[in-house]
C-alpha positions as CSV (number, residue, x, y, z in Angstrom):
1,X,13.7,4.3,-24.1
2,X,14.9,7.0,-21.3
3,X,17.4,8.3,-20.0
4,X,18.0,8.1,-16.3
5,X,19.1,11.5,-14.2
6,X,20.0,11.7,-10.4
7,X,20.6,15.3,-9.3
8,X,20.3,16.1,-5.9
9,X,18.7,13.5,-4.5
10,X,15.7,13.6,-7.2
11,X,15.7,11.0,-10.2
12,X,14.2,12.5,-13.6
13,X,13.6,10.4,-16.7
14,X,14.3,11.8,-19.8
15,X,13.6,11.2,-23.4
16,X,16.9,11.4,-25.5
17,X,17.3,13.4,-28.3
18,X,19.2,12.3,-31.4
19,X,22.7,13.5,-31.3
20,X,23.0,12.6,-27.6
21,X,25.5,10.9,-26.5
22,X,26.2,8.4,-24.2
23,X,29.7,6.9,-22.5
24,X,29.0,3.0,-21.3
25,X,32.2,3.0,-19.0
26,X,31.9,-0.3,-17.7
27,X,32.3,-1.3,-22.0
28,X,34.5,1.6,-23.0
29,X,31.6,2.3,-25.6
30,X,30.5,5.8,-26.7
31,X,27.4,5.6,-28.2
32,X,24.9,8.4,-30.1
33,X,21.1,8.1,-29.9
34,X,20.0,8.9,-33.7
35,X,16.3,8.9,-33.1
36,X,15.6,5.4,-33.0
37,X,18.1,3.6,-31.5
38,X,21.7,4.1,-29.6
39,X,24.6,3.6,-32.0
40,X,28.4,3.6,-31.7
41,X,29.6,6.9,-33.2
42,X,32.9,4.6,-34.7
43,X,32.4,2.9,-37.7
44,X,32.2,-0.6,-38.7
45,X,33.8,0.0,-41.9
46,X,36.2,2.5,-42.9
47,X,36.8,4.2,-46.7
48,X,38.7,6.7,-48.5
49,X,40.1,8.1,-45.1
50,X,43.1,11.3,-46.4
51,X,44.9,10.5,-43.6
52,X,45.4,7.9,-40.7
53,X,47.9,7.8,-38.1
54,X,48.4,5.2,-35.7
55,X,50.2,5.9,-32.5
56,X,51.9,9.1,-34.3
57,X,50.2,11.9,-37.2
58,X,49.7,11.6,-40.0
59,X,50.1,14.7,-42.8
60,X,50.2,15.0,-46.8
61,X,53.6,13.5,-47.4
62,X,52.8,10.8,-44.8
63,X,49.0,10.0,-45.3
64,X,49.1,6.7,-43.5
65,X,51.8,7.0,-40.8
66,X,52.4,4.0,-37.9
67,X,54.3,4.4,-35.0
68,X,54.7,0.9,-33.8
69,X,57.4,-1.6,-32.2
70,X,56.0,-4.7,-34.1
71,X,53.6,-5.2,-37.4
72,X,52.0,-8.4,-38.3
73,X,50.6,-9.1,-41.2
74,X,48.5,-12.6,-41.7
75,X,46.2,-14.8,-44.0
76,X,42.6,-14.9,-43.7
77,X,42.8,-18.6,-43.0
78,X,40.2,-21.1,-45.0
79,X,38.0,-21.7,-42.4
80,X,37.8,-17.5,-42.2
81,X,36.6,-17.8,-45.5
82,X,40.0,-17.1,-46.6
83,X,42.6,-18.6,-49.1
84,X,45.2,-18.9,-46.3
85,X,47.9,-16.8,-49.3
86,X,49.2,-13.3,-47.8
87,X,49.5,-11.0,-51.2
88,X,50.5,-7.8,-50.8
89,X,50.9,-5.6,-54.0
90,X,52.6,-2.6,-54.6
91,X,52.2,-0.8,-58.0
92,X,53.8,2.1,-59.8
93,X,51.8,3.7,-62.5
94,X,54.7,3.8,-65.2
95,X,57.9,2.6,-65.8
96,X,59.9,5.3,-65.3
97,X,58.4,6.1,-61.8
98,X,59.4,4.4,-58.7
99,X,58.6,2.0,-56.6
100,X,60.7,1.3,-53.5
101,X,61.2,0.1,-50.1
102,X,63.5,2.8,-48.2
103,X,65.2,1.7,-45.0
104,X,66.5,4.5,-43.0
105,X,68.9,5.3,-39.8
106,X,67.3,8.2,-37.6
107,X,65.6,9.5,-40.7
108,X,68.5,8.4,-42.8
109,X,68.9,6.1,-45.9
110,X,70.6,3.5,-45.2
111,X,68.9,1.3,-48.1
112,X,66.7,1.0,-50.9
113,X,65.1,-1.7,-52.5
114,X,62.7,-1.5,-55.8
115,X,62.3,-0.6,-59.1
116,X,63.6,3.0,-59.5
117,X,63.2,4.8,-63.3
118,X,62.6,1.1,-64.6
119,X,61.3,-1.9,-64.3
120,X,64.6,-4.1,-63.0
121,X,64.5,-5.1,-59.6
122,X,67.5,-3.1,-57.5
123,X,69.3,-2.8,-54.4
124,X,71.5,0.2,-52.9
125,X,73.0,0.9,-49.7
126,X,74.4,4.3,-48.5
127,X,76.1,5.5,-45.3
128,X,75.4,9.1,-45.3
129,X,72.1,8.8,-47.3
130,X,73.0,10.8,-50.1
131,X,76.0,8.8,-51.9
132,X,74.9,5.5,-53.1
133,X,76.5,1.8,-53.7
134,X,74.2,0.1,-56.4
135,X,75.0,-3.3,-55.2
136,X,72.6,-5.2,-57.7
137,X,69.7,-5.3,-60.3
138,X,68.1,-7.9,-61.5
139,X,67.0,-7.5,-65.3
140,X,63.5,-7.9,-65.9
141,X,63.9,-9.1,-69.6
142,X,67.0,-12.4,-69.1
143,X,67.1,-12.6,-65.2
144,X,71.0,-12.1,-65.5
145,X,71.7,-10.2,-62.2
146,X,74.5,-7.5,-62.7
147,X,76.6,-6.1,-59.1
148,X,78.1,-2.8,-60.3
149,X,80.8,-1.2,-57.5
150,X,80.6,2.0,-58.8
151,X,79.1,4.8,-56.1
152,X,76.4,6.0,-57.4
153,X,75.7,9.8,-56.4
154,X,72.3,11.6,-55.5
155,X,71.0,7.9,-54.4
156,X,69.0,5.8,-57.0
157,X,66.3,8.5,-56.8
158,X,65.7,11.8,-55.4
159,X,64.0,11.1,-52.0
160,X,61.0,12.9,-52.0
């Protein structure tokens, strides 16, 4: 294996060194000799990344941060090897934590949805973000789902 050089006028072939790298333009590859053979420098599996950002940064509050106009999420099909089920799991690690889905307005609650310093399932919705309307809850022990009209102040949790 060489590598090909054309410098005024003159080709020179030269052995690669490992940590060389090489940019296939035609494939949009970048690849790395590594003393044996050329690799791609990206990975074919990624683990325990801190932080990823797509299509915005990501930082400590925000490990994994998306900037996107549309997200799909879909089955592994059976002929994928799949089940064709879609699961996706969210878990608290006690009771009194929470666990919540938080839909804002230009960086404002607007709404949450969870399980905030319990295990019943409830909804509130807030114009300002900061003075909430617990709408429902749903408890986890009968099923009975009570609809309070009461503002509720400070939101269902401190947003952290």
């Amino acid at each position: 294996m060489s590598v090909v050089l054309y410098v005024d006028g003159v080709w020179t072939r030269l052995a690669p060194r490992p940590g060389w790298r090489a940019w296939i333009e035609d494939e949009g590859l970048l690849l790395v000799w590594d003393g044996a053979a050329w690799v791609s420098i990206l990975p074919t599996v990624l683990q325990k990344m801190g932080l990823l950002g797509i299509g915005t940064t990501a930082d400590a509050a925000n490990p994994f941060s998306a900037k996107l106009d549309a997200a799909l999420w879909t089955a592994k099909t059976a002929t994928e090897g799949g089940t064709g089920d879609l699961t996706y799991t969210l878990n608290k690690e006690a009771k009194v934590d929470d666990l919540s889905l938080t839909l804002q307005t230009g960086y404002a609650t607007k709404a949450l949805l969870g399980l905030f310093d319990s295990d019943d399932f409830q909804l509130a919705v807030s114009d300002d973000g900061s003075a909430f309307f617990d709408t429902s809850s749903v408890d986890r022990l009968t099923g009975i789902i009570d609809q309070p009209r009461l503002p509720r102040y400070k939101g269902i949790h401190e947003l952290r």
